[in-house]
Rosetta silent file (secondary structure, phi, psi, omega in degrees, C-alpha in Angstrom):
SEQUENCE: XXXXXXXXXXXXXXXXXXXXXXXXXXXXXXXXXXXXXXXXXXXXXXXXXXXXXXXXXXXXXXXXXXXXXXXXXXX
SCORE:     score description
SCORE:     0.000 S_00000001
   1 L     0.000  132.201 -174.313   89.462   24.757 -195.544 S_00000001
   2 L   -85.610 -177.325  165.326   87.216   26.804 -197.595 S_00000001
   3 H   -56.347  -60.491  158.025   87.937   28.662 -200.928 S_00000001
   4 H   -18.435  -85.744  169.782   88.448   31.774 -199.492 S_00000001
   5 H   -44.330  -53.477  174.578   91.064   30.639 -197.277 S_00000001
   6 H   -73.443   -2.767  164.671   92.934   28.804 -199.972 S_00000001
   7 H   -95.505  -19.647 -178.408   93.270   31.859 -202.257 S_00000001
   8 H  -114.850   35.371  144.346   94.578   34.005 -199.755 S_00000001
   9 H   -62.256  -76.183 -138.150   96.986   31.272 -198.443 S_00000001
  10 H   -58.423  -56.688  174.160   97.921   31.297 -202.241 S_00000001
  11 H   -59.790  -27.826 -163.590   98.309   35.168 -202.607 S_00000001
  12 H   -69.063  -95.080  174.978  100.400   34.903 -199.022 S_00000001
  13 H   -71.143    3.540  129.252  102.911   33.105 -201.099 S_00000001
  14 H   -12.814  -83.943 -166.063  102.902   34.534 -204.026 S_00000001
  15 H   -14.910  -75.849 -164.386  103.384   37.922 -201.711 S_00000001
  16 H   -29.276  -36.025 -172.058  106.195   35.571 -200.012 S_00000001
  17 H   -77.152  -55.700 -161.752  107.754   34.360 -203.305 S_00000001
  18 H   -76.975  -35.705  179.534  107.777   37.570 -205.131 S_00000001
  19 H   -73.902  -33.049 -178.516  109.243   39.745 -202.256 S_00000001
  20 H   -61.373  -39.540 -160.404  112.404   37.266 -201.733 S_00000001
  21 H   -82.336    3.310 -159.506  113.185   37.068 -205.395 S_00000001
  22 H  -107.970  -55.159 -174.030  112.767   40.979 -205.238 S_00000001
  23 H   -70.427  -62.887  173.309  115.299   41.308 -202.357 S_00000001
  24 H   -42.118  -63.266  160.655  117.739   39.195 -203.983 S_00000001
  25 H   -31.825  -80.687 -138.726  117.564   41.312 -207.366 S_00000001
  26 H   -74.028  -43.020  153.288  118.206   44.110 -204.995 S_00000001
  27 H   -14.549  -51.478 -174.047  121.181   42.469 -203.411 S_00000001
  28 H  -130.040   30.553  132.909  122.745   42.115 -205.990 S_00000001
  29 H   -55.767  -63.350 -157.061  121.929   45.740 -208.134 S_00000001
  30 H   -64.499  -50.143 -177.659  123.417   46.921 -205.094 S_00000001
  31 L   -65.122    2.022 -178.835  126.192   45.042 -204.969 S_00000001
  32 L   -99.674  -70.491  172.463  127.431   45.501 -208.408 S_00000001
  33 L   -53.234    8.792  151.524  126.964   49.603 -208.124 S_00000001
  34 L   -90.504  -49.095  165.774  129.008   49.202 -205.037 S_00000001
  35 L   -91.414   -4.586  155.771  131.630   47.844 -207.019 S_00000001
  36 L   -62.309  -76.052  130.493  131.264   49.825 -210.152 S_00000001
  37 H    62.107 -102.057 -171.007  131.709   52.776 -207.213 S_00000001
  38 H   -85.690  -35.193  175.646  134.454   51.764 -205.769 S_00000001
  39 H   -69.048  -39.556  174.387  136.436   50.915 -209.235 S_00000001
  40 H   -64.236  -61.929  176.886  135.210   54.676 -210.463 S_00000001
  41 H   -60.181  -32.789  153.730  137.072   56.061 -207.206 S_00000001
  42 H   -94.489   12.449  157.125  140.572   54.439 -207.543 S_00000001
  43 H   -86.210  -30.924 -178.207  140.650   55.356 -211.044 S_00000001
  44 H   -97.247   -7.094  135.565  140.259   58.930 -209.792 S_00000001
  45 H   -57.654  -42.347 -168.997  142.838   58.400 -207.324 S_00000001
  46 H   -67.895  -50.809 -168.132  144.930   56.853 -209.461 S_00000001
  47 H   -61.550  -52.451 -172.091  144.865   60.008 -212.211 S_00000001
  48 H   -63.718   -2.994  152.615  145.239   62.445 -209.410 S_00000001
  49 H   -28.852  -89.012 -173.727  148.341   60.303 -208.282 S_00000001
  50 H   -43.105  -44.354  174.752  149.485   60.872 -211.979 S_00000001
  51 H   -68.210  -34.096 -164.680  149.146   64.562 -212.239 S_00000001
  52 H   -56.247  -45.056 -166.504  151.185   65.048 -208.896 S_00000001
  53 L   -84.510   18.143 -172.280  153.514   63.336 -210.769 S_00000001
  54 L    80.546   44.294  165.600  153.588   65.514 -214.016 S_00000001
  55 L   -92.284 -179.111  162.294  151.981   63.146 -216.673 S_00000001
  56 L   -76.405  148.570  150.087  150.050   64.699 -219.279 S_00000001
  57 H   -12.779  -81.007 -141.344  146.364   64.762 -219.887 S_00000001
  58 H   -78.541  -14.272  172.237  146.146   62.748 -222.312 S_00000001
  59 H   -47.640  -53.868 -148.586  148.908   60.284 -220.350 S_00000001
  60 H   -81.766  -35.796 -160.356  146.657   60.283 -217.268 S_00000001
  61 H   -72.482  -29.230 -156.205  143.077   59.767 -219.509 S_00000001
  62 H   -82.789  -83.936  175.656  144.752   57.045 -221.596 S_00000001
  63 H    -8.741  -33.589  -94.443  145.840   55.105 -218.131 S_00000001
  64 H  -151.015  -70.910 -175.862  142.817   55.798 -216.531 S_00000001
  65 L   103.604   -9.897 -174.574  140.258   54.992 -219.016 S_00000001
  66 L   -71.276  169.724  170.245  138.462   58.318 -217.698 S_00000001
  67 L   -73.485  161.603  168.332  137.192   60.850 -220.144 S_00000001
  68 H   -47.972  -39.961 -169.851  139.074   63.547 -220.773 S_00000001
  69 H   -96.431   -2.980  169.993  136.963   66.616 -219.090 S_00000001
  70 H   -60.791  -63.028 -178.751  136.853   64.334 -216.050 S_00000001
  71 H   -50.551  -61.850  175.342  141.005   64.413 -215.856 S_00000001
  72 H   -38.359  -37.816  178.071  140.708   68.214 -216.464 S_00000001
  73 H   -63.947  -42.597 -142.259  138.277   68.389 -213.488 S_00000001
  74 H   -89.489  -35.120 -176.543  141.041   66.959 -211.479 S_00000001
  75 L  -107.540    0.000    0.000  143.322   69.619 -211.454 S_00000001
């Protein structure tokens, strides 16, 4: 096997190495802003829940954890 050949074996995995550990990173980026998401959308379920039922603002923002001009947005 010449030189040649063994560096771009070498760079192959490298490539090989660097792209898995790449995908995994993205895996799991994604999968955390999928569940960050999904927790941001049944909070704003929950407050419009709460206004149907006549809380206050600041009732539904404290529950909620949302900001305030968010809840405001809501109704």
């Amino acid at each position: 096997m010449t030189w040649t050949v063994k560096m771009a074996d070498a760079r192959y995995d490298g490539y090989e190495e660097g792209f898995d550990e790449g995908r995994e990173v993205g895996l799991q980026v994604g999968i955390q802003q999928g569940i960050e998401q999904g927790a941001y959308q049944n909070k704003l379920e929950t407050a419009k829940a709460m206004l149907s039922l006549g809380l206050s603002l600041d009732q539904v923002q404290l529950c909620t954890g949302l900001p305030l001009d968010v809840v405001q947005g809501l109704l």
